[in-house]
C-alpha positions as a Python dict, from the first residue, in 0.01 Angstrom:
ca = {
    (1, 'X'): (0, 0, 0),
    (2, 'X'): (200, 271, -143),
    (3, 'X'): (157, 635, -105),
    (4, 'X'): (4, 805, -422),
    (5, 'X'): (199, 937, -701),
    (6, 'X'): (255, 1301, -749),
    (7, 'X'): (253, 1575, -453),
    (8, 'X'): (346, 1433, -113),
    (9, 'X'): (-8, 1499, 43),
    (10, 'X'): (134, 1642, 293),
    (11, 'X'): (244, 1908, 96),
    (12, 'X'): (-83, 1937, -47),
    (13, 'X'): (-231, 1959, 302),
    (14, 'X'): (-8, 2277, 403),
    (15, 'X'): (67, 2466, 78),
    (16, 'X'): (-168, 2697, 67),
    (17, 'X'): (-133, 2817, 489),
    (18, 'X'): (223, 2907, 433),
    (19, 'X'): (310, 3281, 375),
    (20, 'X'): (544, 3447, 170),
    (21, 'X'): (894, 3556, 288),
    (22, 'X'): (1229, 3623, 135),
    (23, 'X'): (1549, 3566, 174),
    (24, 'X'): (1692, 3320, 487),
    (25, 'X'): (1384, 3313, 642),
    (26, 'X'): (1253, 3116, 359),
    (27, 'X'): (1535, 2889, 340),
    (28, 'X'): (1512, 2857, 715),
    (29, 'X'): (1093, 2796, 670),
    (30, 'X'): (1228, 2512, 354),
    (31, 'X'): (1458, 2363, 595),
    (32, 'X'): (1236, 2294, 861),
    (33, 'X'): (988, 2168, 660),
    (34, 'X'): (1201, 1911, 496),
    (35, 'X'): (1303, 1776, 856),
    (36, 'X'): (968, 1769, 1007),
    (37, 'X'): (844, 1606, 672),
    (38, 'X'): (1073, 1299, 772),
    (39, 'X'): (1046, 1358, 1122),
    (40, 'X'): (654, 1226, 1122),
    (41, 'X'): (744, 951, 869),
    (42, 'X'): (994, 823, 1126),
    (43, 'X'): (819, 867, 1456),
    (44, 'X'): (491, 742, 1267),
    (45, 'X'): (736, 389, 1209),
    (46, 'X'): (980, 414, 1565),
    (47, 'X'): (781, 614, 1788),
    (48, 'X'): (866, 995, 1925),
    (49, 'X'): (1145, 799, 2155),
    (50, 'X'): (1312, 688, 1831),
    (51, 'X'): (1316, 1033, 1700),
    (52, 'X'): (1682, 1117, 1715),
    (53, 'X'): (1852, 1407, 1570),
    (54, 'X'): (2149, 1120, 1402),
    (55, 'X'): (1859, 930, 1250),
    (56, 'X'): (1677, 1256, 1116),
    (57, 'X'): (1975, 1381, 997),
    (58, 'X'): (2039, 1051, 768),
    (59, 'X'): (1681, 1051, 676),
    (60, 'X'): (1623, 1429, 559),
    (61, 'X'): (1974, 1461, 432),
    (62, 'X'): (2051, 1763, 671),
    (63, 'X'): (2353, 1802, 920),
    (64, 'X'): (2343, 1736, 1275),
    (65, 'X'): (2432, 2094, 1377),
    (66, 'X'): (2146, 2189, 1119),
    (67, 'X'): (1901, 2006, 1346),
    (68, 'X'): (2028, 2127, 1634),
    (69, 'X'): (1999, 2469, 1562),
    (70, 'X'): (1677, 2430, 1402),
    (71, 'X'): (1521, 2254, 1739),
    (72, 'X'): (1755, 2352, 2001),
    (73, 'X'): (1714, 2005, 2196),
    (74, 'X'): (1545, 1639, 2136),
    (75, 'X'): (1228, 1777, 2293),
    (76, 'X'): (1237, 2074, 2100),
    (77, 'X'): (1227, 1810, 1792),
    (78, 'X'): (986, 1576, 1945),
    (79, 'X'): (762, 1895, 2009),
    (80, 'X'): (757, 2100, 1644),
    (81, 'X'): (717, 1722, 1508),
    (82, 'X'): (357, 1637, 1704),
    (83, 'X'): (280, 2025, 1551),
    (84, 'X'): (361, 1935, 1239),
    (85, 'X'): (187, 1594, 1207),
    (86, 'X'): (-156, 1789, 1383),
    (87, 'X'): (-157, 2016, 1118),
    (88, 'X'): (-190, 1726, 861),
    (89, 'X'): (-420, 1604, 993),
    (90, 'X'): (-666, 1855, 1091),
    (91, 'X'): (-602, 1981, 736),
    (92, 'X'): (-678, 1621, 592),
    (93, 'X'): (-951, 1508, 793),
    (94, 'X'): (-1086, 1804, 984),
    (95, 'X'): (-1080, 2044, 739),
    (96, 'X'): (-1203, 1868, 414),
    (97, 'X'): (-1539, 1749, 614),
    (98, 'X'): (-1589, 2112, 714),
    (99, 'X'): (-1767, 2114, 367),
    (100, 'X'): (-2042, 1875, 511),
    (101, 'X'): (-2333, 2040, 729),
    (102, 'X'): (-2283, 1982, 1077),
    (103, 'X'): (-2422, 1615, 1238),
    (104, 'X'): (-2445, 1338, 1066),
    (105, 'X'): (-2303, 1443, 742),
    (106, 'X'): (-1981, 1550, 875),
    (107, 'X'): (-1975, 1295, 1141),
    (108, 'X'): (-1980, 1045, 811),
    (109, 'X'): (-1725, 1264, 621),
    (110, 'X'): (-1468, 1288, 947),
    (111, 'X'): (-1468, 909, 936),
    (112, 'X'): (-1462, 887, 595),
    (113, 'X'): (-1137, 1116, 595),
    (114, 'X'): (-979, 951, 888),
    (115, 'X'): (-989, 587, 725),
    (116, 'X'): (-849, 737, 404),
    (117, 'X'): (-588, 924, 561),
    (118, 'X'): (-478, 600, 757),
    (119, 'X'): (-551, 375, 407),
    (120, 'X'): (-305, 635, 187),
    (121, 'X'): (-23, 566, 415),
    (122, 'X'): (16, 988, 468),
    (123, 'X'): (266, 872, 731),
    (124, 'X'): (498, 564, 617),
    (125, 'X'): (307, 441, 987),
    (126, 'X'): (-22, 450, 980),
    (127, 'X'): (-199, 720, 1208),
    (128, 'X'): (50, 929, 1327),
    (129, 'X'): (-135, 951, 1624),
    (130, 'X'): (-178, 616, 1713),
    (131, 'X'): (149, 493, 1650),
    (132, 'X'): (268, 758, 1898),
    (133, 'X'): (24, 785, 2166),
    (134, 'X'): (124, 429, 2204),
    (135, 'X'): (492, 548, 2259),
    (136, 'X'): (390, 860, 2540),
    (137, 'X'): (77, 758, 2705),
    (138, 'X'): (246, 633, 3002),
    (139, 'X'): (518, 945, 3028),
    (140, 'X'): (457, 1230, 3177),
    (141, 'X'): (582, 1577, 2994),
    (142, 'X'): (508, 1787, 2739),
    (143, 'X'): (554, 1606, 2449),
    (144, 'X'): (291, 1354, 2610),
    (145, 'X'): (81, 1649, 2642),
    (146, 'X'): (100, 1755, 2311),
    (147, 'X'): (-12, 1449, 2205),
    (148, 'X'): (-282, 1404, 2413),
    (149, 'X'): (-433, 1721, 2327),
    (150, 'X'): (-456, 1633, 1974),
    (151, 'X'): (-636, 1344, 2066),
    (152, 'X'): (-867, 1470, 2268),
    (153, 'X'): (-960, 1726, 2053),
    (154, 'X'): (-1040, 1493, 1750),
    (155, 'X'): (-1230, 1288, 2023),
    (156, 'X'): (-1452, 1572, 2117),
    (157, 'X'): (-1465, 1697, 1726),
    (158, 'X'): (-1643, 1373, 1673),
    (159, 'X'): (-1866, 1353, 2025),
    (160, 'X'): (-1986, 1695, 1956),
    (161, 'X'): (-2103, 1591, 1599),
    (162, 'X'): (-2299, 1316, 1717),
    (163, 'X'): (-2436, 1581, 1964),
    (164, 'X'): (-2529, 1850, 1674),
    (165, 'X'): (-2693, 1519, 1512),
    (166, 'X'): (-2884, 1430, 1831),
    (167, 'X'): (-2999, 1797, 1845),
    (168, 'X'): (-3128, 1757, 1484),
    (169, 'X'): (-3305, 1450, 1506),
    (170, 'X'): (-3082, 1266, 1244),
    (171, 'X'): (-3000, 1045, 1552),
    (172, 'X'): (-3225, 890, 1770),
    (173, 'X'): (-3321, 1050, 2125),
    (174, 'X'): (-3140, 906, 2406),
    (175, 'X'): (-2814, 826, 2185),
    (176, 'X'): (-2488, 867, 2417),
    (177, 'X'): (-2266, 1078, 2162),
    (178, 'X'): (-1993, 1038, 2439),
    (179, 'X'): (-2018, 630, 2388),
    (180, 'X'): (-2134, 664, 2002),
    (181, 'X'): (-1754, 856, 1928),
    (182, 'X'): (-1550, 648, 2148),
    (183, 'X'): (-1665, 298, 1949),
    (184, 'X'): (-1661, 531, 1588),
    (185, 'X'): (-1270, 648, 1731),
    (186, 'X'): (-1235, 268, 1821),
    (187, 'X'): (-1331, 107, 1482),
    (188, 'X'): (-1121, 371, 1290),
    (189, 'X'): (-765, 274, 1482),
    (190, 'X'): (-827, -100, 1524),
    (191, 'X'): (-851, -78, 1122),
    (192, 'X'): (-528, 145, 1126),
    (193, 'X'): (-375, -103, 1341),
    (194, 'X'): (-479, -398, 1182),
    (195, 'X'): (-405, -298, 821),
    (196, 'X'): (-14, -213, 904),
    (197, 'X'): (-22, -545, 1118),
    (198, 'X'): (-138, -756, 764),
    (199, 'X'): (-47, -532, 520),
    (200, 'X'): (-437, -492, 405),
    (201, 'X'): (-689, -270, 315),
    (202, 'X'): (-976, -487, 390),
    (203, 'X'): (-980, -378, 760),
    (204, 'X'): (-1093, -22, 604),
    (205, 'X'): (-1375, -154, 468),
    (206, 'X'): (-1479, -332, 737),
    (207, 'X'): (-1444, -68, 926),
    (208, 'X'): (-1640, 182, 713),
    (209, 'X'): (-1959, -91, 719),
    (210, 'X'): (-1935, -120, 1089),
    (211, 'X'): (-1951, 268, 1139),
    (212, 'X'): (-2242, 309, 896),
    (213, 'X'): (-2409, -2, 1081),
    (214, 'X'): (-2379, 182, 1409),
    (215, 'X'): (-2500, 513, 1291),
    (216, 'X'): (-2774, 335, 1109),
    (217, 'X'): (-2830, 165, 1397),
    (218, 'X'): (-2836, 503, 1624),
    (219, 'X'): (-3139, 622, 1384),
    (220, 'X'): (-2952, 775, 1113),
    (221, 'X'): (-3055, 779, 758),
    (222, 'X'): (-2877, 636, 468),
    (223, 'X'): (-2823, 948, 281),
    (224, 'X'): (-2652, 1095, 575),
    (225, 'X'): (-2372, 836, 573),
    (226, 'X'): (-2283, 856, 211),
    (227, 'X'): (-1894, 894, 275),
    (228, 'X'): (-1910, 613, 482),
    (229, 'X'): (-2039, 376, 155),
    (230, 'X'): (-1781, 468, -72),
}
């Protein structure tokens, strides 16, 4: 499962958010994105704890002093890289269901763009997130933090869309939107985790008929959940 030809998405993603500059500011701005661009790929594979600045350095072709001016200190790496992968993401999946009227619809297109983003391989590991919450969760600091809040803001992005569809009636009375996005969250990284473990897709599309099932299940109509049949 190889990444798509053509523009890395992740430079698709961020293009159009970066402002102009001149001079060594924009080499500077070039620079660090060309280390943070193989700093997710590698902590998305090894973890944040693998994240040296000797193994970036081989991996984005830059010097060790480079680095080390760039990001002062391992943490200081470990730190702009969780940044850097958030912004992917909430540009790939957050973003691009903004499109879809709140509820149901984008509840169906966030999944939608979560599975895809996992399925395309935007990180050479899978969900960036998962692969690293895995490494921090039981460490204390701010690079745990970091991480965390990423999480826990694409957890509540997703209960408070079940709540707008409550609200709307496209879900039935009495659903718990806390319980319906924590088993939507769950299906979506077991088929992350499952798909790197074979080396399948099929877990995506299992994983796309068990969200719809639950949503349909939870009173929603078909034609909300379009993403999620594709």
């Amino acid at each position: 499962m190889s990444k798509p030809a053509g523009q890395d998405p992740r430079e698709r993603a961020t293009a159009s958010s970066r402002p102009a500059a001149d001079g060594r500011r924009t080499r500077g701005d070039a620079s660090r994105r060309t280390v943070l661009h193989s700093a997710t790929d590698l902590a998305s594979v090894d973890g944040l704890d693998g994240l040296t600045i000797g193994r970036l350095a081989t991996a984005s072709g830059r010097g060790k002093s480079s680095i080390a001016t760039l990001f002062q200190s391992k943490e200081g790496l470990q730190l702009a890289t969780v940044a850097a992968a958030r912004d992917v993401f909430t540009a790939l999946i957050v973003e691009r269901a903004r499109t879809a009227p709140r509820g149901a619809q984008r509840l169906s297109a966030l999944l939608r763009n979560a599975l895809d983003y996992s399925r395309d391989r935007v990180f050479t590991g899978g969900c960036f997130f998962a692969a690293t919450a895995a490494d921090v969760d039981s460490k204390p600091g701010p690079v745990r933090d970091a991480v965390r809040s990423a999480l826990v803001d694409w957890y509540g992005y997703l209960e408070a869309q079940a709540r707008f569809a409550i609200a709307a009636g496209e879900l039935a009375e009495g659903t718990d939107p806390e319980l319906l996005a924590f088993e939507l969250a769950a299906l979506n990284e077991e088929a992350n985790s499952r798909s790197l473990l074979l080396q399948d897709e099929r877990p995506y599309l299992l994983a796309a008929r068990a969200m719809r099932d639950r949503l349909r299940a939870a009173g929603a109509e078909l034609a909300l959940l379009v993403p999620l049949d594709e």
